[in-house]
N, C-alpha and C positions, 0 to 999 in steps of 0.2 A: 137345715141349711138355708133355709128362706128366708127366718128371721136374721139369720147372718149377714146375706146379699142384700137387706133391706135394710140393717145397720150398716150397710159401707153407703146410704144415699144420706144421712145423717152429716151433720158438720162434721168434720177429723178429730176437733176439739169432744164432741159430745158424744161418739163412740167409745162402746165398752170394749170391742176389740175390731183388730183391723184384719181384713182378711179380703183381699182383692181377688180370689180366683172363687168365692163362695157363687159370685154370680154364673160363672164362666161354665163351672159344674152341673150347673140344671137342666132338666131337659128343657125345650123350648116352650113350651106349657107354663110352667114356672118363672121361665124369665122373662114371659110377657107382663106376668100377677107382675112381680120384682117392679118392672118397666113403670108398672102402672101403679108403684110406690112410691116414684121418683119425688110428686111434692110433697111439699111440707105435712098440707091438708091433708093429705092421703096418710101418708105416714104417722102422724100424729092419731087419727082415725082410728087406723091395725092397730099402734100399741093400747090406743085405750079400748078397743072392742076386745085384744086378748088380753088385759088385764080386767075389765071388768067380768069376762068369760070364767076365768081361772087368775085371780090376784099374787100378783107374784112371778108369773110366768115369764112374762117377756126380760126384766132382770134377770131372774133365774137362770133361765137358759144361756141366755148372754155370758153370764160370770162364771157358769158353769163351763162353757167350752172355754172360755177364756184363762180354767184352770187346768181343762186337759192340754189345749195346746204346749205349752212348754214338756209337759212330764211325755206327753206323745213324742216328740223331740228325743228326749233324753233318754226314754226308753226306745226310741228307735236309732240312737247312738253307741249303744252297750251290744256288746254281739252274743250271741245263742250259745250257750253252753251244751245246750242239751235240750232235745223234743219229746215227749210225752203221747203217745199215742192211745185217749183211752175208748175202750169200746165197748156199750151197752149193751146188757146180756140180759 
């Protein structure tokens, strides 16, 4: 969720997805990190320390939620048919 709240301090235009309450969710520990995201310098920084870390990552992740958020939606639109309760023996 971090990398989330640090793409809403990105231009509107150059976010992968918009999610205004990603900040709001952290604990206060995190949303000082986030806080200390805000410029540019900074930001620019995180994505290229975790993409040189693990290439691919910071998109990834991005496009990734960016694919659950709607199907989350619509699967939490459809109501429960029926619950399955399994239990390991």
């Amino acid at each position: 969720m971090v990398t989330v709240a640090i793409e809403q301090h990105f231009p509107r235009d150059q976010r992968i997805i918009d999610y205004d309450l990603a900040y709001q969710i952290l604990p206060f520990g995190m949303r000082t990190f986030v806080w200390l995201m805000r410029p540019e310098a900074a930001r620019d920084w995180m994505v290229r320390a975790s993409e040189k870390a693990i290439p691919g990552i910071w998109g990834g992740m991005m496009c990734r939620k960016r694919y659950i958020a709607p199907t989350g939606r619509e699967l939490a639109s459809t109501p429960i048919e029926r619950m399955v309760h399994a239990e390991k023996r």
